[in-house]
Rosetta silent file (secondary structure, phi, psi, omega in degrees, C-alpha in Angstrom):
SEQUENCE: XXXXXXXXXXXXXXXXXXXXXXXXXXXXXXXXXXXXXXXXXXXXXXXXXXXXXXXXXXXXXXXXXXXXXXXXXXXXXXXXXXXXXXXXXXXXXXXXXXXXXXXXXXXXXXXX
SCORE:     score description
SCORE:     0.000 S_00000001
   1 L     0.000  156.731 -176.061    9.971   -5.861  -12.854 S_00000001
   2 L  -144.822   74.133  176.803    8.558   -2.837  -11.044 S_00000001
   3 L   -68.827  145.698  173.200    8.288   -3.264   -7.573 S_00000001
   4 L   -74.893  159.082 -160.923    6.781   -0.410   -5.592 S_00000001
   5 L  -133.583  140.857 -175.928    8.804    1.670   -3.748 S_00000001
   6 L  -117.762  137.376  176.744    8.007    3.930   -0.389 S_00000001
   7 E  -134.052  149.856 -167.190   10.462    6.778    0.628 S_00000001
   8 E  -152.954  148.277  163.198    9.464    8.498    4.111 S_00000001
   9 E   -86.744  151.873 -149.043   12.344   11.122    5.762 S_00000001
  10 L  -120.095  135.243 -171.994   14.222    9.898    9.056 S_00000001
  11 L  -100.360  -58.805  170.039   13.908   12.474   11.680 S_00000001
  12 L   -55.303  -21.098  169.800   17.190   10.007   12.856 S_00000001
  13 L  -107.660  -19.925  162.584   19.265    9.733    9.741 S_00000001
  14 L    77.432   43.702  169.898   18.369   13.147    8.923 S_00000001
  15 L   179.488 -162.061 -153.919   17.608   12.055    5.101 S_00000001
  16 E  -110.119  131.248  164.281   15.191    9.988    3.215 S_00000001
  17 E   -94.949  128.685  157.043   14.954    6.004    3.605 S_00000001
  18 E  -120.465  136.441 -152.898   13.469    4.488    0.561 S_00000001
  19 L  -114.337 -179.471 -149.803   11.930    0.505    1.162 S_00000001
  20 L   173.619   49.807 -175.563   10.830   -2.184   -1.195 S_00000001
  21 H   -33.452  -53.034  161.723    8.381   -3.794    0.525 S_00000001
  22 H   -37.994  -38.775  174.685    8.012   -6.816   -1.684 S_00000001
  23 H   -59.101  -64.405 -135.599   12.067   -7.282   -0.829 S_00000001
  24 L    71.379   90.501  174.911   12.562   -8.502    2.591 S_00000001
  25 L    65.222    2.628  162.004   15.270   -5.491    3.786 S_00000001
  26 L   -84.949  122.207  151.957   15.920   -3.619    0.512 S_00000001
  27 L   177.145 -166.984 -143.682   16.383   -0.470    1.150 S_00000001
  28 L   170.513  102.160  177.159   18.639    2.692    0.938 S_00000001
  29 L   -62.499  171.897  171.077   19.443    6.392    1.784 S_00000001
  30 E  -168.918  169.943 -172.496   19.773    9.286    0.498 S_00000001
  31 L   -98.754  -17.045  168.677   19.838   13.054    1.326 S_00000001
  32 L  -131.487  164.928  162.619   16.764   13.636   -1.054 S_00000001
  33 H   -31.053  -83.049 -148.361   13.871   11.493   -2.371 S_00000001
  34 H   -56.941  -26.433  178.362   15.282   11.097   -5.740 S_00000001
  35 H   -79.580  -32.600  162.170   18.720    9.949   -4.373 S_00000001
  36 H   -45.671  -37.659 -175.671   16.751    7.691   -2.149 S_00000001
  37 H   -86.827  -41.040 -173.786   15.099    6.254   -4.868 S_00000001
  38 H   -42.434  -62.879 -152.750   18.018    5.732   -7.399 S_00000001
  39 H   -74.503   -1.332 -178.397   19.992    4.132   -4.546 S_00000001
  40 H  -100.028  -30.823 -157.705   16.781    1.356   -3.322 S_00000001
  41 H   -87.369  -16.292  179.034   16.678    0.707   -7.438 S_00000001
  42 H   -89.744  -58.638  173.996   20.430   -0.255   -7.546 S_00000001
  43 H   -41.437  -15.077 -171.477   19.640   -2.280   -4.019 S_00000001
  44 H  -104.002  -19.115  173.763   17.040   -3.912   -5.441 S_00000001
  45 H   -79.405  -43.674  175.205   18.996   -5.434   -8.659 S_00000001
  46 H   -34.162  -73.130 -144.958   22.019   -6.315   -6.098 S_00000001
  47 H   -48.591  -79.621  167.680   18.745   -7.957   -4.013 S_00000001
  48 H   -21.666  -51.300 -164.549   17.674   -9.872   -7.177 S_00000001
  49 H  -107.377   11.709  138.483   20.414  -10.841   -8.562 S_00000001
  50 H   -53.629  -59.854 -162.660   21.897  -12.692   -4.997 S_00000001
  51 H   -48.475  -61.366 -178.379   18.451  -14.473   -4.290 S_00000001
  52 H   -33.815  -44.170 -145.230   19.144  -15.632   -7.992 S_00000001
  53 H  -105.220    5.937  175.753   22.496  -16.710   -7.737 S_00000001
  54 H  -107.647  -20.249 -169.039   21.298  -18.309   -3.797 S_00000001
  55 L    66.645   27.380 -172.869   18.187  -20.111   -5.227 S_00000001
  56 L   -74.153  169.647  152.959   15.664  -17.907   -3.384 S_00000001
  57 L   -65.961  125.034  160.062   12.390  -17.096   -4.438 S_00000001
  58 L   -75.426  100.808  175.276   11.847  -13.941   -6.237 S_00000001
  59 L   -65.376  129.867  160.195    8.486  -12.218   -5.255 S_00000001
  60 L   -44.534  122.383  159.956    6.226  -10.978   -7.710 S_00000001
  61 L   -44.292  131.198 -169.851    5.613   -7.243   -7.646 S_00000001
  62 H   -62.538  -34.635  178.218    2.820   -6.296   -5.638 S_00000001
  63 H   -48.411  -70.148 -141.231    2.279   -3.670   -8.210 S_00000001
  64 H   -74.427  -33.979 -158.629    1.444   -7.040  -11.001 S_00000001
  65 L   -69.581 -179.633 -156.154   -2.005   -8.196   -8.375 S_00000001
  66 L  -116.491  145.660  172.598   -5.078   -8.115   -9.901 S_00000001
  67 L  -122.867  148.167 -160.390   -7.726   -6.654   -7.215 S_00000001
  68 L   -92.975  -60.935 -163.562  -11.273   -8.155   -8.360 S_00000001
  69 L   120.432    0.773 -142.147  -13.181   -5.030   -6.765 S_00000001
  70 L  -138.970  110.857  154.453  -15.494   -7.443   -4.611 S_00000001
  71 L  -120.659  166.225 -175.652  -15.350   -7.867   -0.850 S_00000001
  72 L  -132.706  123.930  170.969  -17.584   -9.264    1.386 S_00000001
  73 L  -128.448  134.873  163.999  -17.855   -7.847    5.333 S_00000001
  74 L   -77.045   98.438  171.658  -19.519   -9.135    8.060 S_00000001
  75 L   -91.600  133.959  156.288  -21.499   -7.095   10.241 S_00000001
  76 L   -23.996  122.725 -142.278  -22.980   -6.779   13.486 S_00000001
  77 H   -79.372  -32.881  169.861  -26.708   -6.885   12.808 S_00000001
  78 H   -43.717  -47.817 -179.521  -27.419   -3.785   14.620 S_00000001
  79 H   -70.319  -29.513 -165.942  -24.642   -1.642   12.184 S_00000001
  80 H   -79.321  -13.773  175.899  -26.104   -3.456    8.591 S_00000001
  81 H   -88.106  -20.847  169.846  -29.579   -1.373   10.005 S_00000001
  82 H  -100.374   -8.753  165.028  -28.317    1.565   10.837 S_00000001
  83 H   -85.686  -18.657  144.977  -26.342    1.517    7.712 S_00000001
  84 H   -41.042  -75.239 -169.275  -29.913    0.929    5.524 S_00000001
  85 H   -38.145  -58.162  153.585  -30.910    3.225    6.920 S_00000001
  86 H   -45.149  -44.145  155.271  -28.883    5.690    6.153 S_00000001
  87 H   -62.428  -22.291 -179.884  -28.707    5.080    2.747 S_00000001
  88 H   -71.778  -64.187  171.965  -32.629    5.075    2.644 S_00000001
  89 L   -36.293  -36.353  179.568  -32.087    8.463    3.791 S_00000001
  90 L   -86.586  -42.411  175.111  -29.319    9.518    1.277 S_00000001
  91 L   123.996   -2.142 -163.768  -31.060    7.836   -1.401 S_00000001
  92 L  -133.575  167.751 -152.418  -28.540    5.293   -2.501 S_00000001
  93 L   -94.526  138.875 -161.325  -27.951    1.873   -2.412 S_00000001
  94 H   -77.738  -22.867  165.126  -26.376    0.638    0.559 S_00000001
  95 H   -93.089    0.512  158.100  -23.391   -0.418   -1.451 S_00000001
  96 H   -67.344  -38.927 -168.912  -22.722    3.322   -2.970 S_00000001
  97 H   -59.274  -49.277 -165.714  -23.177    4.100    0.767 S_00000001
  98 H   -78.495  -61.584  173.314  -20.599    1.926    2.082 S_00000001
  99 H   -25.927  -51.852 -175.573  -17.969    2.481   -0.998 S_00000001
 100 H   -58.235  -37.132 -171.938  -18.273    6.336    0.003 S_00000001
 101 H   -69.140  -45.824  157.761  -17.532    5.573    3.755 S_00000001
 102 H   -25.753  -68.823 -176.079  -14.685    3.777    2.895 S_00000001
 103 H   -51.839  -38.994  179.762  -13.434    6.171    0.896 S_00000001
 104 H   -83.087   -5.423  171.952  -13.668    9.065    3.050 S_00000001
 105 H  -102.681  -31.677  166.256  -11.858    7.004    5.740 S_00000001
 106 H   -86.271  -27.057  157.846   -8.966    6.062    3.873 S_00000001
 107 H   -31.323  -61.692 -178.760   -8.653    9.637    2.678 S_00000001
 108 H   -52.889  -53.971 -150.846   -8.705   11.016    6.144 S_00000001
 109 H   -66.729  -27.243 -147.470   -5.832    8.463    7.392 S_00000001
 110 H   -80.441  -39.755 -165.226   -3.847    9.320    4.152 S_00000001
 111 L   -93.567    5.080 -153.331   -4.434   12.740    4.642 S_00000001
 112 L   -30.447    0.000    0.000   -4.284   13.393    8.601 S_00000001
């Protein structure tokens, strides 16, 4: 299985914590990334193979969902008009409009 894995540097351990989200509390240091990561992938078969041998659940890698593509948001009636609008203006279809807006907002957070 190929759970995803996040590594972020520790201002406090003064090295790199790599996570497992899907895990409950795997995770694992190192003084670089790549030692971070080795050492959460040996934590995570330890992780695995107690809940096994305990009779936990294993979660499915987060990595494995299927995303559809499709959401539905509810707006304020006031916002779905000025975002019409806008798109009337751009030229596009209010749901090219919205896709872009998205986009450019999770970019910015990712990207600060």
């Amino acid at each position: 299985m190929h759970y995803p894995i996040k590594v972020f540097y520790s201002e406090e351990d003064e090295g790199f914590i790599a996570v497992i989200p899907d895990l409950p509390e795997c995770s694992a240091f190192g003084e670089t990334e790549e030692e971070a990561i080795k050492e959460v992938k040996i934590a995570q078969e330890l992780w695995i193979k107690t809940a096994k041998k305990e009779g936990r659940k294993i979660p499915r890698p987060s990595s494995e969902d299927i995303y559809s593509g499709k959401i539905l948001a509810r707006t304020p009636k006031s916002l779905h008009k000025a975002l019409m609008e806008k798109a009337k203006d751009e030229g596009v279809s209010l749901n090219q409009l919205v896709v872009y807006l998205l986009s450019r907002g999770v970019e910015k957070r990712a990207n600060p």
